[in-house]
Chimera marker file (.cmm) of the C-alpha trace (Angstrom):
<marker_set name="trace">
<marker id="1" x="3.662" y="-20.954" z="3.906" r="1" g="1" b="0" radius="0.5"/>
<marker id="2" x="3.960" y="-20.324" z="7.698" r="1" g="1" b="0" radius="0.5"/>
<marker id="3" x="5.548" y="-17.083" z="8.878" r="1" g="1" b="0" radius="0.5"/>
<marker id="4" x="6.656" y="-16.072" z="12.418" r="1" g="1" b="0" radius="0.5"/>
<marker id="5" x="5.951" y="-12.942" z="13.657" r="1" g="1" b="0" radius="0.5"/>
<marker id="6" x="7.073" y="-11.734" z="17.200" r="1" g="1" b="0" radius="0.5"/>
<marker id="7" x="4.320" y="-8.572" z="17.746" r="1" g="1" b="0" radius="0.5"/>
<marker id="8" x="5.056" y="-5.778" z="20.734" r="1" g="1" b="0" radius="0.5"/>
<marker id="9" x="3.509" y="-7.177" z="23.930" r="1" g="1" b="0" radius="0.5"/>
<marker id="10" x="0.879" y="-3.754" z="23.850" r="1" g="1" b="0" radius="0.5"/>
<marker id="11" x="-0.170" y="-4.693" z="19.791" r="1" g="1" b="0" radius="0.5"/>
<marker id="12" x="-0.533" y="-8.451" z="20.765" r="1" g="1" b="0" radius="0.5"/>
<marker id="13" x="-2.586" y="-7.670" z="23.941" r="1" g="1" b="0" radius="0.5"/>
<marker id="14" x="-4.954" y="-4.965" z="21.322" r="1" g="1" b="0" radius="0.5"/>
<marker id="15" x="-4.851" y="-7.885" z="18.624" r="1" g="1" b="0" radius="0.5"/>
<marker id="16" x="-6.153" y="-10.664" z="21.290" r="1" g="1" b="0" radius="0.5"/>
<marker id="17" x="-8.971" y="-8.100" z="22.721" r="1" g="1" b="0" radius="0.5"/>
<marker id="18" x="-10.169" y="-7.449" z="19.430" r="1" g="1" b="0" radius="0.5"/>
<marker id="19" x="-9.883" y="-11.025" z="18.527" r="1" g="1" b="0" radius="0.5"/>
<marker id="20" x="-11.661" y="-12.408" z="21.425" r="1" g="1" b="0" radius="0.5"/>
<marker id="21" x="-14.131" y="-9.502" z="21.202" r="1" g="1" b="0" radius="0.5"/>
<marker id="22" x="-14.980" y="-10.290" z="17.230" r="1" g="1" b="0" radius="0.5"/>
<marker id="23" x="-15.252" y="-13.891" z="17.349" r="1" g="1" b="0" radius="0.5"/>
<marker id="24" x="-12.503" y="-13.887" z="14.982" r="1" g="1" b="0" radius="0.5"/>
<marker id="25" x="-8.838" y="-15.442" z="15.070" r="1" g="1" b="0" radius="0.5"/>
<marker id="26" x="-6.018" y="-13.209" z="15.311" r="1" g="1" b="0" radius="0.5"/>
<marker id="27" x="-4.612" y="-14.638" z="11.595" r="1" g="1" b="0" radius="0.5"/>
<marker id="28" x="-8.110" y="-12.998" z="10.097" r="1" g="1" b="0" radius="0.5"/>
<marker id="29" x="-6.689" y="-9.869" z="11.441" r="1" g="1" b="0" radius="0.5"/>
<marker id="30" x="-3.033" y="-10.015" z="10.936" r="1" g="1" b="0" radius="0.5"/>
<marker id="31" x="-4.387" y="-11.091" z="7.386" r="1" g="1" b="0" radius="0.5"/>
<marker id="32" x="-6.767" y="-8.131" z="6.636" r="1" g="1" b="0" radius="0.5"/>
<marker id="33" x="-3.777" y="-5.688" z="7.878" r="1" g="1" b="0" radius="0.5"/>
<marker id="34" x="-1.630" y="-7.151" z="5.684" r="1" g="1" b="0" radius="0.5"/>
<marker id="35" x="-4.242" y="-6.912" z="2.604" r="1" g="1" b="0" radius="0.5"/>
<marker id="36" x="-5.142" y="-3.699" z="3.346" r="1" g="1" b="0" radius="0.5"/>
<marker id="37" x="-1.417" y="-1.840" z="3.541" r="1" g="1" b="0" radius="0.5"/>
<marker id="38" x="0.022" y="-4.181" z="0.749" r="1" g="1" b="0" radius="0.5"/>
<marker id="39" x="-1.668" y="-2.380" z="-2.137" r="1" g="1" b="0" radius="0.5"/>
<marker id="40" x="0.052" y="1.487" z="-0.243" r="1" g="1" b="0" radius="0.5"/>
<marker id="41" x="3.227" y="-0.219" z="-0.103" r="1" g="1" b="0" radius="0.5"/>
<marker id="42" x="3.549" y="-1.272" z="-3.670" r="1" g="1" b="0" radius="0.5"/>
<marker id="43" x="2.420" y="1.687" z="-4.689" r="1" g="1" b="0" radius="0.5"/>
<marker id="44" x="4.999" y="3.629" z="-2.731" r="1" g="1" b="0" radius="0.5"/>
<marker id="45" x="7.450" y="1.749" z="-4.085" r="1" g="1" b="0" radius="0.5"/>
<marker id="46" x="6.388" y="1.873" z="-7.815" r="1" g="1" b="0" radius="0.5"/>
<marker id="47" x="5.940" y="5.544" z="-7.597" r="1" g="1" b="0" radius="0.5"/>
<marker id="48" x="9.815" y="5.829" z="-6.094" r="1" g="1" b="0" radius="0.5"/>
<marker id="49" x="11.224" y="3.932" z="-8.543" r="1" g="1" b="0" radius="0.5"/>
<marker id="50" x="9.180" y="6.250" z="-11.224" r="1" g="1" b="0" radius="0.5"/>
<marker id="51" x="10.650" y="8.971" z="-9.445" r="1" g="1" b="0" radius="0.5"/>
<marker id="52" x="14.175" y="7.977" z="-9.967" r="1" g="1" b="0" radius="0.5"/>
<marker id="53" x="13.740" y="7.387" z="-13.844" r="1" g="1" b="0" radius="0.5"/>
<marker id="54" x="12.250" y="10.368" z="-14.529" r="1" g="1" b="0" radius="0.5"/>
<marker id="55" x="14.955" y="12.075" z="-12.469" r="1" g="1" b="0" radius="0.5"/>
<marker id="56" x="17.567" y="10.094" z="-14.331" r="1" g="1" b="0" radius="0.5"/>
<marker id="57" x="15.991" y="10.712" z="-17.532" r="1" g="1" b="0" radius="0.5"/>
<marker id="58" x="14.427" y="7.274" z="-18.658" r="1" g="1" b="0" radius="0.5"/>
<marker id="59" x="10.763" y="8.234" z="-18.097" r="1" g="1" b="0" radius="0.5"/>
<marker id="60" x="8.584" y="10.192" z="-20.337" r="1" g="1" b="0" radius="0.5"/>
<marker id="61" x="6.437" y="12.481" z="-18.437" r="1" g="1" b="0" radius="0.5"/>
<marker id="62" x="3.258" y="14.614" z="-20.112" r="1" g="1" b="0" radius="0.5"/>
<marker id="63" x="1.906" y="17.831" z="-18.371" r="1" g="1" b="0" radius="0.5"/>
<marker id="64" x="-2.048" y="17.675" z="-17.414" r="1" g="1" b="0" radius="0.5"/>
<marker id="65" x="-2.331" y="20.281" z="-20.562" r="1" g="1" b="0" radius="0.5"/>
<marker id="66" x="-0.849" y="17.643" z="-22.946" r="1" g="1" b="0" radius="0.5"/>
<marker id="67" x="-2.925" y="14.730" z="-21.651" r="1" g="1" b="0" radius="0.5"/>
<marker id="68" x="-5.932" y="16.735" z="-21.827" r="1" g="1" b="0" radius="0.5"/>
<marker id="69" x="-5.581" y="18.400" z="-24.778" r="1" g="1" b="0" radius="0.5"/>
<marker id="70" x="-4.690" y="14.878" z="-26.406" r="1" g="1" b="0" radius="0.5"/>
<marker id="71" x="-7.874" y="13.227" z="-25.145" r="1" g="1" b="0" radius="0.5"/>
<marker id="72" x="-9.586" y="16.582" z="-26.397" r="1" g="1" b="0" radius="0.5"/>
<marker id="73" x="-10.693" y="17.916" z="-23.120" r="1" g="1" b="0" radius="0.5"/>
<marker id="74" x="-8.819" y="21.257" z="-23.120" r="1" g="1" b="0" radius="0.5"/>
<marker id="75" x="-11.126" y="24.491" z="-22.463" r="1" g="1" b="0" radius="0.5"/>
<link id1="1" id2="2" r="1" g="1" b="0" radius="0.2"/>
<link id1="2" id2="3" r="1" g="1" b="0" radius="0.2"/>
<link id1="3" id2="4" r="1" g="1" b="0" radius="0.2"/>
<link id1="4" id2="5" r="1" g="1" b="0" radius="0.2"/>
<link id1="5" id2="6" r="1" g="1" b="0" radius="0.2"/>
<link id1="6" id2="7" r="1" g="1" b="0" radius="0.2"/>
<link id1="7" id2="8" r="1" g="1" b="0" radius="0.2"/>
<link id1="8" id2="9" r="1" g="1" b="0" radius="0.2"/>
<link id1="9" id2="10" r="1" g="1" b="0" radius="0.2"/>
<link id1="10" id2="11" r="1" g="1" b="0" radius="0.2"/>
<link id1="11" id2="12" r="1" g="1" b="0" radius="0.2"/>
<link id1="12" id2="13" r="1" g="1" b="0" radius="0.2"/>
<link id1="13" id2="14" r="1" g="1" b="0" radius="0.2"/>
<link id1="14" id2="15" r="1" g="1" b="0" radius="0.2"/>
<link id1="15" id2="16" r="1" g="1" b="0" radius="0.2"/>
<link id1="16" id2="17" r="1" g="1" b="0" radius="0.2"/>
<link id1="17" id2="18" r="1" g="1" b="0" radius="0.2"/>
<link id1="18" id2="19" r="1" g="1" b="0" radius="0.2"/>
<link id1="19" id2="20" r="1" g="1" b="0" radius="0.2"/>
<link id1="20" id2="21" r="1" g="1" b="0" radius="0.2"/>
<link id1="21" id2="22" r="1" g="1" b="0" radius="0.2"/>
<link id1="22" id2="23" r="1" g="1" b="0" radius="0.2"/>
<link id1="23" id2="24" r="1" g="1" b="0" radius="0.2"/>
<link id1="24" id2="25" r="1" g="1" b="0" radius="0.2"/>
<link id1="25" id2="26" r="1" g="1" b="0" radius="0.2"/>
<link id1="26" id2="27" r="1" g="1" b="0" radius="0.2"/>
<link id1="27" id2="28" r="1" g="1" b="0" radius="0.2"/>
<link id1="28" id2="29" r="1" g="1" b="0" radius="0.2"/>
<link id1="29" id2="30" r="1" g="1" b="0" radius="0.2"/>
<link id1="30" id2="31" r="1" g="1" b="0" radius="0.2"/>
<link id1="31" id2="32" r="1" g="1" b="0" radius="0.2"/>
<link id1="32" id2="33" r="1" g="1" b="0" radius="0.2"/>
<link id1="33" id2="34" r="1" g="1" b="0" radius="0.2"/>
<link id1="34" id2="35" r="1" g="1" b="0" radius="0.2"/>
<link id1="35" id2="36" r="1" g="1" b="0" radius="0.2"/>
<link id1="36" id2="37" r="1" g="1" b="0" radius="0.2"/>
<link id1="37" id2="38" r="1" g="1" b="0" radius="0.2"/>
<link id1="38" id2="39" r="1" g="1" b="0" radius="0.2"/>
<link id1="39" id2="40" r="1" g="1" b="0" radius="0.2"/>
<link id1="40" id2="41" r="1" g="1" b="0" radius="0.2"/>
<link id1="41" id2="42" r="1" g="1" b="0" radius="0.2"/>
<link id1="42" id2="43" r="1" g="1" b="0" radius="0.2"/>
<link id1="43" id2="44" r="1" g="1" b="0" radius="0.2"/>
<link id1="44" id2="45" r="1" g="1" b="0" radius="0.2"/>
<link id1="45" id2="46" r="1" g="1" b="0" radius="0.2"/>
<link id1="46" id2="47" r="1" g="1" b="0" radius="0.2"/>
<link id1="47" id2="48" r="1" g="1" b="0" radius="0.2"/>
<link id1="48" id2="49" r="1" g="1" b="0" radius="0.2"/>
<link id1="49" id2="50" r="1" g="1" b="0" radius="0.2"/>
<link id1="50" id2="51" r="1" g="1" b="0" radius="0.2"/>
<link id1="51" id2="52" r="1" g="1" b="0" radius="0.2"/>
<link id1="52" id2="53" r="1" g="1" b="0" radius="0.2"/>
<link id1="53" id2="54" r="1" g="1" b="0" radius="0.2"/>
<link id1="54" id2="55" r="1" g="1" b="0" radius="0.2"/>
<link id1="55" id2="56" r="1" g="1" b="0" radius="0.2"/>
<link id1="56" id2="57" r="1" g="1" b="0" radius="0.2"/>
<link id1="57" id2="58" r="1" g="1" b="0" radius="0.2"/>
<link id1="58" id2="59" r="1" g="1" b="0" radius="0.2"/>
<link id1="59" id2="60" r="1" g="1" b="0" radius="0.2"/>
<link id1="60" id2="61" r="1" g="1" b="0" radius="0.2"/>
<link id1="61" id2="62" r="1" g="1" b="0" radius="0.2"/>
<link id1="62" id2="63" r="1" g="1" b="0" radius="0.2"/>
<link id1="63" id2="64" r="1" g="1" b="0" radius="0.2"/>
<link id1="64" id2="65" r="1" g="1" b="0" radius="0.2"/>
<link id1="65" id2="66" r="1" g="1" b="0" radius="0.2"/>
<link id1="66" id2="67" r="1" g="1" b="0" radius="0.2"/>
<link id1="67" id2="68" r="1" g="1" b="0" radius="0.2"/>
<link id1="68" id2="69" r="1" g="1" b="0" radius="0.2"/>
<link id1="69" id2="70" r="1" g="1" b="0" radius="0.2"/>
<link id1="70" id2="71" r="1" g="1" b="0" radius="0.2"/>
<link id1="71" id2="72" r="1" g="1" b="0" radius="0.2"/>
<link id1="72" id2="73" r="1" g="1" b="0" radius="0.2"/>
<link id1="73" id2="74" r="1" g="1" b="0" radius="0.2"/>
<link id1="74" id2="75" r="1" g="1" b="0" radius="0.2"/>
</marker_set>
């Protein structure tokens, strides 16, 4: 799939530099940035929407005290 991407002039200048400095094409880059912040994002998200049903009452949540006293790790 081909995207488009129209960067700032200043990030496509520091993406070229590096680029040119590395050997490297500026897709690895673009690529690894992309790999790297996906995982955060999705997390983010996930933990937002877990937010919202346990505010709404549709999640079950367990204090640490429960969960370790269940696994039998309580002092």
């Amino acid at each position: 799939m081909a995207v488009s991407l129209r960067l700032p002039e200043d990030l496509s200048q520091r993406l070229s530099n590096l680029a040119a400095q590395t050997g490297r094409s500026k897709t690895f880059y673009m690529l690894e940035a992309i790999k790297q912040h996906i995982d955060d994002l999705e997390d983010l998200y996930l933990a937002e929407q877990r937010l919202l049903d346990v505010r709404a009452g549709r999640a079950v949540t367990h204090s640490i005290d429960d969960v370790e006293r269940s696994l039998g790790l309580a002092h």
